[in-house]
C-alpha positions in Angstrom: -4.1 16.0 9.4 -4.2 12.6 8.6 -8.2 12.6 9.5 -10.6 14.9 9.8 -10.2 15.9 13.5 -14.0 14.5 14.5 -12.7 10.9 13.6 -9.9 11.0 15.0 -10.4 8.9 18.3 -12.0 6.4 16.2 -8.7 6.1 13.6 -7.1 5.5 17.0 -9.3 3.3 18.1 -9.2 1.1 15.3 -5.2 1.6 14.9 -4.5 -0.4 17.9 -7.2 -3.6 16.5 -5.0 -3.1 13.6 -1.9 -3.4 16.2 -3.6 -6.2 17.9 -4.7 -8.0 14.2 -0.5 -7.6 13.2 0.6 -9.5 16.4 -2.3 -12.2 15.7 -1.7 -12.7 12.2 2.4 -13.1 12.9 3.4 -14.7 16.3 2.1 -18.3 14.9 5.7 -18.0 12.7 7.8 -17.0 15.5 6.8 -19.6 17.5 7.1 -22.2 14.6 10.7 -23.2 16.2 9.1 -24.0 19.6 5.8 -25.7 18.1 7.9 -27.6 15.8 10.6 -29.4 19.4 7.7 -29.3 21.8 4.5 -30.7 19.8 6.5 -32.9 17.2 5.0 -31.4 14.5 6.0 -31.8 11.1 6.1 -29.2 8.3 3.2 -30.5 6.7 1.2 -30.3 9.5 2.3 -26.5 10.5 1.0 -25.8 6.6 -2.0 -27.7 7.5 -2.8 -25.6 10.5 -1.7 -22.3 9.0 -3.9 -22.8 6.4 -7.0 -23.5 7.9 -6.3 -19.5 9.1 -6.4 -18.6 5.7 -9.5 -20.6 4.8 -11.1 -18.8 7.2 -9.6 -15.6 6.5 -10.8 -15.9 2.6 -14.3 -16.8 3.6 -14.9 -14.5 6.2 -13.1 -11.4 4.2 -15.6 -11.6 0.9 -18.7 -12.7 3.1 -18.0 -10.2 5.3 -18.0 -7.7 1.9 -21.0 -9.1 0.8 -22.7 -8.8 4.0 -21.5 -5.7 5.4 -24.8 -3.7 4.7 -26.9 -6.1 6.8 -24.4 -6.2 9.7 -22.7 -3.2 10.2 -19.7 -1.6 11.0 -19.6 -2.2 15.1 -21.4 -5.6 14.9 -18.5 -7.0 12.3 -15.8 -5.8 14.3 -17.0 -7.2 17.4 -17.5 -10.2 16.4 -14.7 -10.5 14.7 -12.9 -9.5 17.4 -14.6 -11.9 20.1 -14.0 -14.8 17.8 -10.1 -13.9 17.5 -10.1 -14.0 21.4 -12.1 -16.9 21.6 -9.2 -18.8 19.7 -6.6 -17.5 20.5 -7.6 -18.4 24.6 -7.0 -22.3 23.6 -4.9 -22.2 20.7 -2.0 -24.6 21.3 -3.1 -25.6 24.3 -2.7 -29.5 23.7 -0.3 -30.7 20.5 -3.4 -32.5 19.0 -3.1 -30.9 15.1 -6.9 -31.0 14.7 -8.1 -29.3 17.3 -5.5 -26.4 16.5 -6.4 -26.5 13.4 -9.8 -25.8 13.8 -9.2 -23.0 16.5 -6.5 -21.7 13.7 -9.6 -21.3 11.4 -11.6 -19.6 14.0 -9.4 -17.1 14.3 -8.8 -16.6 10.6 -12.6 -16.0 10.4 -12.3 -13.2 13.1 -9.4 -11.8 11.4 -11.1 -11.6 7.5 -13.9 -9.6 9.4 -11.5 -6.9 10.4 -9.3 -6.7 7.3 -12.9 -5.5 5.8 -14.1 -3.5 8.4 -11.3 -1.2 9.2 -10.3 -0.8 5.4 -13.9 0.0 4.8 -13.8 2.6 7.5 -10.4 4.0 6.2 -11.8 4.5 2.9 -14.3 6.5 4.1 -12.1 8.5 6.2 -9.9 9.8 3.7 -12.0 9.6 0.8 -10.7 9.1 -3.0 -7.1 9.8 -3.9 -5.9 8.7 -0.5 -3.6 6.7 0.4 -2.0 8.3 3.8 -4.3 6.9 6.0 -4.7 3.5 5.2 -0.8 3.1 4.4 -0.5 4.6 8.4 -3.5 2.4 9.4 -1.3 -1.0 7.9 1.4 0.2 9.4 -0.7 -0.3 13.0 -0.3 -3.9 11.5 3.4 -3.9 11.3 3.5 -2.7 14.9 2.1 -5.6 15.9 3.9 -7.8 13.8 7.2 -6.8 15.3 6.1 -6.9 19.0 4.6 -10.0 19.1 7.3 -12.0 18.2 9.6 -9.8 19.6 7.7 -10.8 23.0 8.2 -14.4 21.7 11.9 -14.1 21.8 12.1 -12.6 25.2 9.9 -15.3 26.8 12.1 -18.1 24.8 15.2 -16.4 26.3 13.8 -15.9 30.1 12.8 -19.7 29.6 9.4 -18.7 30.3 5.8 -20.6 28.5 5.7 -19.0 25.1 1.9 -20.2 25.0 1.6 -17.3 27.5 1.5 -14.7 24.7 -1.6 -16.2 22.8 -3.7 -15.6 26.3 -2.3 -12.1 26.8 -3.4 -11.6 22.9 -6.9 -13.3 23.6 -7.5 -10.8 27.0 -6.6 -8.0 25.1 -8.6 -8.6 21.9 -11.9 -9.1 24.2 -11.3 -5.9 26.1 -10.9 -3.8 22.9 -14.2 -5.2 21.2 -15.8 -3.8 24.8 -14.4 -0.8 24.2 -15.3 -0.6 20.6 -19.1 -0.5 21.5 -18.5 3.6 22.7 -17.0 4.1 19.2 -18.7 7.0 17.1 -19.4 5.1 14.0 -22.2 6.6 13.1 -20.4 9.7 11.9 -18.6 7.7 9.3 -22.3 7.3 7.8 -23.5 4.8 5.3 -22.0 3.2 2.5 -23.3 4.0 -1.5 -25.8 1.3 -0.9 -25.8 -2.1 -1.9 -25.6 -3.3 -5.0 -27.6 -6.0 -7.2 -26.8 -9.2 -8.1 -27.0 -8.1 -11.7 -24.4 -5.8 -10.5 -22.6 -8.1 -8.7 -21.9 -10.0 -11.7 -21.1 -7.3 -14.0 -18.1 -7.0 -11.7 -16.6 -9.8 -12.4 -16.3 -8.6 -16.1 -14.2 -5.8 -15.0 -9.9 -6.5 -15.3 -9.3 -4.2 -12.1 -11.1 -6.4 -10.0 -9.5 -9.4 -11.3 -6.2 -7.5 -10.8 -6.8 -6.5 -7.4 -8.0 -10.4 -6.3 -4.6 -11.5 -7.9 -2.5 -9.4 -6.7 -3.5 -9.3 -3.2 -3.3 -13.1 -4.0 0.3 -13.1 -5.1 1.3 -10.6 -2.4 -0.4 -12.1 0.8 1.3 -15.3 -0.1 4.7 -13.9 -0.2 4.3 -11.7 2.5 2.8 -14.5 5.2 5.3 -17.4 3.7 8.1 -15.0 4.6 7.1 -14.2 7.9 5.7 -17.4 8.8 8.7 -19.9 7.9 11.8 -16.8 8.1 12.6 -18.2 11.9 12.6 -21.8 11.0 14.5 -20.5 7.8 17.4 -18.9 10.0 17.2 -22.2 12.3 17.7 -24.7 10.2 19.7 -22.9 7.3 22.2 -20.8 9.2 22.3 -22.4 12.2 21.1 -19.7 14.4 19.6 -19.8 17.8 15.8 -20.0 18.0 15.2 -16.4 19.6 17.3 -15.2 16.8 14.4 -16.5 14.2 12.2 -15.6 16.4 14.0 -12.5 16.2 14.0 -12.2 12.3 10.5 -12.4 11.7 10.2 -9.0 13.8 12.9 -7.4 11.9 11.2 -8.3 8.5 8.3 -6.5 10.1 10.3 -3.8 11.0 11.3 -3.1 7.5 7.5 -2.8 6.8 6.8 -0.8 9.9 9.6 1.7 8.5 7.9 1.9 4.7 4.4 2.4 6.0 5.2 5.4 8.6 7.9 6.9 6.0 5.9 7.1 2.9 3.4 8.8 3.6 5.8 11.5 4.1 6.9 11.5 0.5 3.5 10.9 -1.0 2.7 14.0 -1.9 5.4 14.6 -4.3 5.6 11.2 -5.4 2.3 9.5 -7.0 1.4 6.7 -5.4 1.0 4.1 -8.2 5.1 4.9 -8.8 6.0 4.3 -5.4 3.8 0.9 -5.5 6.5 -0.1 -8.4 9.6 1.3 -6.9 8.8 -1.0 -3.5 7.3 -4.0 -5.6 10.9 -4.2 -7.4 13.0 -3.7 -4.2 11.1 -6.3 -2.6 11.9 -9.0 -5.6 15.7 -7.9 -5.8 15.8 -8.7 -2.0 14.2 -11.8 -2.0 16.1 -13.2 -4.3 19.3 -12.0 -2.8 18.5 -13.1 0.0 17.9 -16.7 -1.8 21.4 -16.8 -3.0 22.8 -16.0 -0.1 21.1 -19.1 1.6 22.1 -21.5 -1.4 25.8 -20.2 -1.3 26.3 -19.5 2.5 25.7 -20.8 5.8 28.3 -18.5 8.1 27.9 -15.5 10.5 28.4 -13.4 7.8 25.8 -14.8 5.7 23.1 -15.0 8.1 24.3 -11.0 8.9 23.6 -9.7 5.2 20.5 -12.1 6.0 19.0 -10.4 8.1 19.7 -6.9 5.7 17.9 -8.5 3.3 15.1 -9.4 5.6 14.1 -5.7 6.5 14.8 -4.4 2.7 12.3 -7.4 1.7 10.1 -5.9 4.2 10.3 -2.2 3.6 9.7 -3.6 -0.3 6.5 -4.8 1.3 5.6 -2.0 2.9 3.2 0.0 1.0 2.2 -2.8 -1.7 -1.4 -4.0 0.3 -2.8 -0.9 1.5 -1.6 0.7 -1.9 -3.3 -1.9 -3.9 -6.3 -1.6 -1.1 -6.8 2.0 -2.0 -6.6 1.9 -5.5 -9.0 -0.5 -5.3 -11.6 1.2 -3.6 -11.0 4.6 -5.8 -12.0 2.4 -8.7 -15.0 1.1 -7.3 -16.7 3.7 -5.4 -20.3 2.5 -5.6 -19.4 -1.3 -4.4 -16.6 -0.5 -2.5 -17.1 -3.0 -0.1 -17.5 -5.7 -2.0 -14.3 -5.1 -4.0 -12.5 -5.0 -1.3 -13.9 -7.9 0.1 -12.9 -9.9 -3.2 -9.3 -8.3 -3.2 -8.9 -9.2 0.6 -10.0 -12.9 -0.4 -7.3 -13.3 -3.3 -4.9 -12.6 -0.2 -6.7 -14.7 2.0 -6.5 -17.8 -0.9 -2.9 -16.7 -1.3 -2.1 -17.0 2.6 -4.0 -20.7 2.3 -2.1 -21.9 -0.6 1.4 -20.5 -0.2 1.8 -22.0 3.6 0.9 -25.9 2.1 2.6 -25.2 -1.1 5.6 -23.7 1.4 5.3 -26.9 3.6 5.2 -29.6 0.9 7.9 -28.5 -1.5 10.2 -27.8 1.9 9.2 -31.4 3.2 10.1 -32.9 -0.4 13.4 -30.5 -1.4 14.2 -28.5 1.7 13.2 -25.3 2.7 15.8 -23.2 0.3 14.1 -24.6 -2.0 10.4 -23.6 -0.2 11.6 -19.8 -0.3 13.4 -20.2 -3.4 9.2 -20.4 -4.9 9.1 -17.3 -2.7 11.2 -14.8 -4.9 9.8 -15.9 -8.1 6.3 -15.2 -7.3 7.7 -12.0 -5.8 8.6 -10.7 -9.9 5.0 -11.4 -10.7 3.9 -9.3 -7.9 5.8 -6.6 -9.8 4.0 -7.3 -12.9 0.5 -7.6 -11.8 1.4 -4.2 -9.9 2.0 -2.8 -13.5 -0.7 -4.1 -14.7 -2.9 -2.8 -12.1 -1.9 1.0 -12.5 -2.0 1.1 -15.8 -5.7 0.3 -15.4 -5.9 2.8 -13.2 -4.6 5.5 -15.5 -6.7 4.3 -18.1 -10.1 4.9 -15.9 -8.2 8.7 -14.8 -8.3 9.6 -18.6 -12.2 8.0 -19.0 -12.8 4.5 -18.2 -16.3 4.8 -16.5 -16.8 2.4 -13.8 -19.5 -0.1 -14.4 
């Protein structure tokens, strides 16, 4: 079992927020098309309002680290989760950019606090030398990710309000955080205490935890510029319809989906950390496939080994954060919280950065060359993943932790 079986309803429970955080944190790119014709939008302003999210995200995700002993486990969750509904009830409501963009930020907030939470609670779940859960837990994300703008492209194609599914979302994220206050929490117990600031700032001495902020850095921006900009991508570059880019940002999560339910199953004969460079690798080769394929095509038939790409970029992706996550956590075992709360916020910066940098390079050269930025920052994923096992391995044969 995944679990021990007395946490198991709360793994469940916190699977569907997990669900509920993947459909949040990707329906803002499938509906990128639509914001773009009805709100008059320009790229720059989509980056903009994007990465106010990710502000948010950052801040909230190593606050939330910091200040996890104070608040607790239920109280961050609910919160989080009342301020996700709270923006997500108004979000592109009116085309005014500021007022999105501020909602955009509230939701980010909401969204850093359960990144921390539930990986906290994961960790504790399967204790050191996991990896199972938390990989299945992310892939509660990718669930998420594909339905929602899955649900995007049906209401697009019944010519139905595509604002519609940000209310559903902001319904459904309050009545979870109700049902989140019957949760047993308690049995997950206390963390290993907190730790001083002396402590604090010995941390920031240690390589692994600069490894982990970067490469969740890296990572997060690649993973969110892909599926935030891959259905204006398909739009504008192969000329396809918008449900059909709509479309490919859910099979890009499906490809994710796929990794992070299938290998778990092969984790036990294959170490994690090689796995972690296996996927890294596939992801680069795809992305930069599937770079060419936009510089040298523009047919059906290149927008068909596309969309190939698209999934094997996203089963690439599949296992890299909740890998990195894990390790993470293994190698800090008396301040878990905290380094995952500073790994969360290198992704968080990374989701910030990578939408402008995505928005302004694609408003200056086009957006081929936007993704082009993509697949070379996708090879130093794969090197900062080497990087980070090999310290790993190093503390297995007796690096003691600070």
């Amino acid at each position: 079992m995944i679990v021990e079986k007395r946490l198991l309803s709360l793994y469940i429970c916190l699977f569907a927020v997990f669900a509920l955080f993947g459909i949040s944190m990707t329906v803002i790119g499938a509906t990128l098309p639509k914001i773009f014709a009805e709100f008059g939008w320009s790229y720059m302003t989509a980056g903009m309002v994007i990465a106010a999210g990710s502000v948010g995200y950052f801040l909230s995700s190593y606050l939330a680290g910091i200040l996890f002993p104070f608040l607790g486990l239920r109280f961050l969750i609910s919160l989080s989760l009342i301020l996700i509904c709270f923006g997500l009830e108004f979000f592109a409501k009116t085309p005014t950019a500021w007022l999105n963009t501020m909602l955009y930020f509230i939701i980010g907030v909401g969204q850093g606090g359960i990144e921390i939470a539930v990986d906290w609670a994961v960790l504790r779940m399967e204790g050191p030398g996991g990896g199972k859960a938390m990989s299945l837990m992310h892939g509660a994300f990718s669930i998420g990710a594909v339905v929602g703008p899955l649900v995007i492209a049906i209401l697009i194609s019944a010519n139905l309000e595509w604002t519609l599914v940000y209310r559903i979302m902001g319904v459904l994220f309050l009545g979870i955080a109700i049902f989140m206050q019957f949760m047993p929490f308690k049995l997950l117990g206390k963390g290993r205490g907190q730790i001083t600031n002396r402590s604090r700032r010995d941390l920031f001495h240690q390589p692994m935890y600069w490894l982990g902020f970067f490469a969740l850095f890296v990572y997060v921006g690649v993973e969110l510029g892909i599926s935030n900009w891959i259905a204006e991508y398909f739009v504008s570059v192969f000329g396809a319809p918008i449900p059909t880019g709509s479309f490919m940002v859910s099979l890009f999560w499906a490809g994710l989906l796929m990794g992070r339910f299938g290998i778990p199953i092969i984790q036990k004969s294959i170490k994690r950390e090689r796995i972690l460079i296996a996927l890294s690798t596939l992801m680069a080769i795809s992305l930069i496939a599937f770079n060419m394929i936009g510089f040298i095509g523009d047919g059906k038939l290149a927008s068909v080994i596309a969309g190939i790409l698209v999934i094997l970029a996203g089963f690439g992706c599949s296992i890299i954060y909740p890998t990195i996550m894990s390790i993470i956590g293994d190698y800090f075992l008396h301040a878990q919280s905290e380094a995952v709360g500073f790994a969360a916020m290198g992704g968080g910066i990374g989701g910030f950065l990578f939408p402008y940098m995505m928005s302004a390079v694609s408003t200056g050269w086009g957006i081929r060359i936007g993704f082009a930025i993509y697949a070379l920052f996708s090879l130093l994923m794969v090197v900062l993943n080497i990087f980070l096992v090999r310290a790993q391995e190093q503390k297995s044969i007796g690096v003691s932790e600070p």
